[in-house]
N, C-alpha and C positions, 0 to 999 in steps of 0.2 A: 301609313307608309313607313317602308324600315328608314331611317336616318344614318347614309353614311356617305358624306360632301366629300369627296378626293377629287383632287386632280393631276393628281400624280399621274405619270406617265407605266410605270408599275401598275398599277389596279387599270391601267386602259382592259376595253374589250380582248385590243389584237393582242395584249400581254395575257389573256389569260392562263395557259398553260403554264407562262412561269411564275405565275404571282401565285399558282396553287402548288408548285412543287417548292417554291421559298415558303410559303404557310406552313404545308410539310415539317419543311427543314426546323425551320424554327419553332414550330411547336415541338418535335422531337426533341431538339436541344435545347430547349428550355425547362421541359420536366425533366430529362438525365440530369443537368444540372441541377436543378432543385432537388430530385430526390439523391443525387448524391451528396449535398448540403445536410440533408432531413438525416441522412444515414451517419454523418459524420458528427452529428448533436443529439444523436440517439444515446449511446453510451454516454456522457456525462449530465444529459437531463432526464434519463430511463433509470442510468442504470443496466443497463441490458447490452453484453458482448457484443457486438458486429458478427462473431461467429454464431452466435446463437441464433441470428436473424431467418436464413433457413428454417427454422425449426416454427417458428414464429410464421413463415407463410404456409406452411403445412398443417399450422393450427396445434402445433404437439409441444408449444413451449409452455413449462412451468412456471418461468417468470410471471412474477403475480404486477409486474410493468409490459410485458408482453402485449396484450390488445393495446395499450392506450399508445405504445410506440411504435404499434404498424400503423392506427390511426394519425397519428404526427406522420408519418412518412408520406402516407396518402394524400392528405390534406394538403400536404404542404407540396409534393411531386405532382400530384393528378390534379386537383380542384383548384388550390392558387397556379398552379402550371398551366391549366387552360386560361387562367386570368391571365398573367404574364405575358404570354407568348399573344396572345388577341392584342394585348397596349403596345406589347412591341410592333407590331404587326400594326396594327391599326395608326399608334402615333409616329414611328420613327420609318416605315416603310412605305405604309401608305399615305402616311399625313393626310390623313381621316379626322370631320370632323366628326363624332356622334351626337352631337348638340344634347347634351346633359341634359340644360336647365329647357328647352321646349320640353325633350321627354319625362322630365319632373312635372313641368306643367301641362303635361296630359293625361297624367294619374290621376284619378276620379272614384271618391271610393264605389258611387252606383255601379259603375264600371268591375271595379272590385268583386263586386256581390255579383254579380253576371257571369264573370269567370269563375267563380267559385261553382257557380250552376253547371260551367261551361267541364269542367273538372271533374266534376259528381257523375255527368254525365256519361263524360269520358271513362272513369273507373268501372261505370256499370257495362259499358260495351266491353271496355279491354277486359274485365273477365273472361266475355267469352273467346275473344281474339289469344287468349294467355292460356288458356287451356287447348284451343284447337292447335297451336304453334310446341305445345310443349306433347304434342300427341305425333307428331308429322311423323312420318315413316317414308324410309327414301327406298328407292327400286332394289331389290336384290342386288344387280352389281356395282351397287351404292353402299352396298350393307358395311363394309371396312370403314368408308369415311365417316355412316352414319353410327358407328363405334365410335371415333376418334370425336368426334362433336359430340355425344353424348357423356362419354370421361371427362373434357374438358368444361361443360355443362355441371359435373356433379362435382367438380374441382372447385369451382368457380361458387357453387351454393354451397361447400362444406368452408371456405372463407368467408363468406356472408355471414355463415351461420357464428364463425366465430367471431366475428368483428362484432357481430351484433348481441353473441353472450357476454351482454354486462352484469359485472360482478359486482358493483357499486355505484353511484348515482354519479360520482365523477366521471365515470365511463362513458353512464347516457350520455352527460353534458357534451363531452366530446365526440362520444358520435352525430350526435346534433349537430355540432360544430363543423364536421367535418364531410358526413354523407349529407345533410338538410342544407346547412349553408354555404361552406366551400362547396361543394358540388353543384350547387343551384346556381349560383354566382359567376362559377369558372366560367361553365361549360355552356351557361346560358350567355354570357359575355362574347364566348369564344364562337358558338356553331349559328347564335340567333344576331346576335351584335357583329360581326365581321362577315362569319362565311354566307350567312343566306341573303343579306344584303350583294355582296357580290359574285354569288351566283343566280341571282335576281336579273343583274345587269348583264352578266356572261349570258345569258340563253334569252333575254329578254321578256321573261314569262314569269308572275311570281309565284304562280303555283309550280313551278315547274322547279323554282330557284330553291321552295319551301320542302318539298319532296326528297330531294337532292341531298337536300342539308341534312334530312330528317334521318335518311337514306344511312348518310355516313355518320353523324351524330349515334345509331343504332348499332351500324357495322367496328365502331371502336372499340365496343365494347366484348367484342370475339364472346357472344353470346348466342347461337342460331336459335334455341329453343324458347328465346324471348326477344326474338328479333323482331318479331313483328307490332306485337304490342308496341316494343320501348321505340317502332318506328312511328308509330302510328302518336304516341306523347310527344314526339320530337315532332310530328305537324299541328298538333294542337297549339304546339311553345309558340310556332312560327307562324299559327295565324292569330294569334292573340298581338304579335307585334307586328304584322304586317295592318291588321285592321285599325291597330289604337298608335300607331308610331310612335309605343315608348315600351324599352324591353323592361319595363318594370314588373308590367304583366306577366312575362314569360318567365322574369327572376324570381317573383313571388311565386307563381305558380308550383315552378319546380321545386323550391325549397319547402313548401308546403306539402306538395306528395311527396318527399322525401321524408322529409321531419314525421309524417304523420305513419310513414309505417315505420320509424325507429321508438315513434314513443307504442305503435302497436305490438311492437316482439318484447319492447321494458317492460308495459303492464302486462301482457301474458306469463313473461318470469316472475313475475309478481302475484300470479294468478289471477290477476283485475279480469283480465279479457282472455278469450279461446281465440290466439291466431298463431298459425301457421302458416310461417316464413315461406315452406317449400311447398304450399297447398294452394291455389286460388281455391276464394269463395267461388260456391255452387252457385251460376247463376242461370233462371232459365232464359231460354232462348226469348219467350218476352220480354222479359224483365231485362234483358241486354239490348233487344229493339228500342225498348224504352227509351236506354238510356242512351242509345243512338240516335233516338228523335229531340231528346234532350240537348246531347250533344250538339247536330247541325242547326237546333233551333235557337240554342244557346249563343251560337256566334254569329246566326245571322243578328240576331239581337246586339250584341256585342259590337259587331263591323255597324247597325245604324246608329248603335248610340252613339259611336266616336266618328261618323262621319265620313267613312272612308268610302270610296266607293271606284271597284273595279269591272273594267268592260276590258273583254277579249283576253283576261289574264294581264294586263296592262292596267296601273295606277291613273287617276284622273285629279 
């Protein structure tokens, strides 16, 4: 069961509407302010103009500090910004408690090795979900937006591609740093530690509360052509901490599928490995059932080993 004790009058039921448009708020103003901190420490630990930075999200900057100081900005705006804005949120608005050390002392590494099953599983199905979502075609007089989502789609992977062309091994590290563990950390703190906890309580349902999160955990990301996949991870996150009631699972989790395709685009620059960033693997249609059977069989296993046990979509 997720772990968040408030009783604040804020996180009530009848306040939900404004305890989700303060969440809002304050996550907004929490990363503007960070990445306009990140922007302002750029130039004297880069090296690299403030004017130059445009150039730099277009991917067309020469500076040879260019990637490692759009990853400073990121890191420190998007991934510690979901951290931030959750502790603000969680300790000085909600005064929430997450009880830390129960959820420490529910990590279990057999546990560990189940999720890993549970993740392997999951990779082999979203292949196929990551290729059918990055294929959608919208009705003829849809065809303008489904232009406008598809440029913003190839905008969005020609940044990737660059964040992720490292030129030096300093570079990996900090991609590491920044997509693998900031990102794992924030955003699993933020969507699986706060929001799906209470929208668990707002609808009174936790798959419904899990869905939700996964929902807009996926729509942040103003991606439609990998919406469905990265929604479908964002329920895997939430039911690894809904069944084990410790988001260590979901933290590890995430930073492990992160981490592991930044060191798969390193060793392919490297020549080690054949991956393609902008490719999913071919998988077939078995071999994605597989990994579906893998997958729901993974967490029923997962949910008995930690003991959790739900009737009606309702915790016991």
């Amino acid at each position: 069961m997720e772990i968040y004790k408030t009783r604040a009058s804020i996180a009530s039921k009848s306040n939900w509407l404004l305890s989700l448009i303060i969440i809002l708020l304050v996550t907004f103003g929490v990363m503007a302010v960070l990445q306009g901190i990140a922007l302002v420490l750029v130039p004297p630990l880069f090296g690299v103009p403030l004017d130059e930075f445009m150039a730099i999200l277009s991917g067309q900057s020469t500076n040879p500090n260019a990637r490692i100081a759009l990853l400073f900005v990121q890191g420190l705006g998007a991934g510690l910004g979901f951290f931030f804005a959750a502790l603000l949120i969680a300790k000085l608005i909600d005064k929430a408690n997450l009880g830390w050390k129960q959820q420490l002392q529910r990590f279990r590494f057999t546990s560990l090795m189940i999720m890993i099953m549970v993740m392997l599983g999951g990779m082999l199905f979203n292949s196929l979900l990551i290729d059918w979502n990055s294929n959608v075609h919208f009705p003829e007089f849809l065809s303008g937006l489904e232009v406008k989502m598809r440029a913003m789609e190839d905008a969005a992977m020609d940044l990737t591609k660059y964040i992720t062309d490292f030129d030096s091994f300093p570079e990996f590290l900090m991609g590491v740093l920044v997509i693998g563990v900031c990102a794992g950390l924030g955003e699993e703190f933020f969507f699986r530690g706060v929001l799906q906890p209470k929208l668990h309580a707002y609808t009174g349902n936790a798959h419904v509360g899990i869905w939700l999160t996964a929902f807009i955990f996926s729509a942040i990301h103003f991606q439609f052509y990998g919406f469905f996949p990265r929604m479908l991870l964002g329920a895997i996150f939430g039911y690894l901490y809904l069944y084990s009631g410790s988001l260590i699972y979901p933290i590890v989790a995430h930073i492990l599928n992160n981490t592991v395709t930044v060191i798969l685009v390193y060793l392919n620059k490297l020549g080690k490995v054949n991956f393609d960033i902008e490719e999913a693997d071919e998988v077939s249609i078995p071999l994605a059932l597989l990994g579906l059977l893998i997958l729901l069989l993974g967490l029923r296993i997962f949910k008995e080993k930690n003991k959790t046990q739900i009737t009606n979509g309702e915790l016991d």
